[in-house]
C-alpha positions in Angstrom: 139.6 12.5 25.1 140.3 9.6 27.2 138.9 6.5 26.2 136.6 6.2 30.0 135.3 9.5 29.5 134.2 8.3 25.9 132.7 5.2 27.2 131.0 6.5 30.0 129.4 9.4 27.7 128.2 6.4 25.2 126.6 4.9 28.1 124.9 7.7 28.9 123.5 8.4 25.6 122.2 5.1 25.0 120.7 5.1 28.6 119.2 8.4 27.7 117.8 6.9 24.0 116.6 3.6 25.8 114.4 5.8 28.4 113.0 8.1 25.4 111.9 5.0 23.5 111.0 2.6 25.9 108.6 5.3 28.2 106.5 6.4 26.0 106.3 2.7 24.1 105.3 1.4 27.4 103.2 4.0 28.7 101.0 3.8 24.8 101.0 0.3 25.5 99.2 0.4 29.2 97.2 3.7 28.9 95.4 3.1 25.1 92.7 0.8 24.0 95.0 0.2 20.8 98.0 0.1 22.8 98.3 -3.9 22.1 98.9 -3.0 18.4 102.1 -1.0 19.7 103.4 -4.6 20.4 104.0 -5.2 17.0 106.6 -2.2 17.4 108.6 -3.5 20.4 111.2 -5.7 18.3 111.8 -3.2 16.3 112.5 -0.4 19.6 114.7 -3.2 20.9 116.4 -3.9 17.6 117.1 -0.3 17.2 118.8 -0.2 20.8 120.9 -3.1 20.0 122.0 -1.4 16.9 122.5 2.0 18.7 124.4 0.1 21.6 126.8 -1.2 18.9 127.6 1.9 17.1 128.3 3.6 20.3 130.8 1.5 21.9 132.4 1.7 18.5 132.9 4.8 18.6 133.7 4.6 22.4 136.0 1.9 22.0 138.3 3.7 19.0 141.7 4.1 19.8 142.9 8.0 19.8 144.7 9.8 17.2 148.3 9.6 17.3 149.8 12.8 18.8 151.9 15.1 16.9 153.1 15.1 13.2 
């Protein structure tokens, strides 16, 4: 697989992991009387991006396998 198609696929998942964390964190936060406590959980959302960001443009950035034997 080409190392762009790679990339842009690991850009995609971690835009698709950032929207199903951050949505409902913010939504929890604005719609519930006890959304203010959900604060407390927004480092940790962010940290776990920053973390999943990494791991993916590892694994984007690899080179290929060497072809043949």
């Amino acid at each position: 697989m080409p190392s762009h198609v790679r990339l842009a696929l690991a850009v995609v998942a971690w835009l698709l992991a950032a929207t199903a964390v951050t949505l409902p964190l913010a939504w929890g936060i604005h719609t519930r009387d006890w959304g203010v406590a959900l604060m407390l959980a927004v480092p940790v959302a962010v940290y776990g991006l920053l973390w999943l960001g990494r791991g993916l443009e590892a694994w984007a950035r690899t080179p290929p396998p060497p072809d043949g034997p």
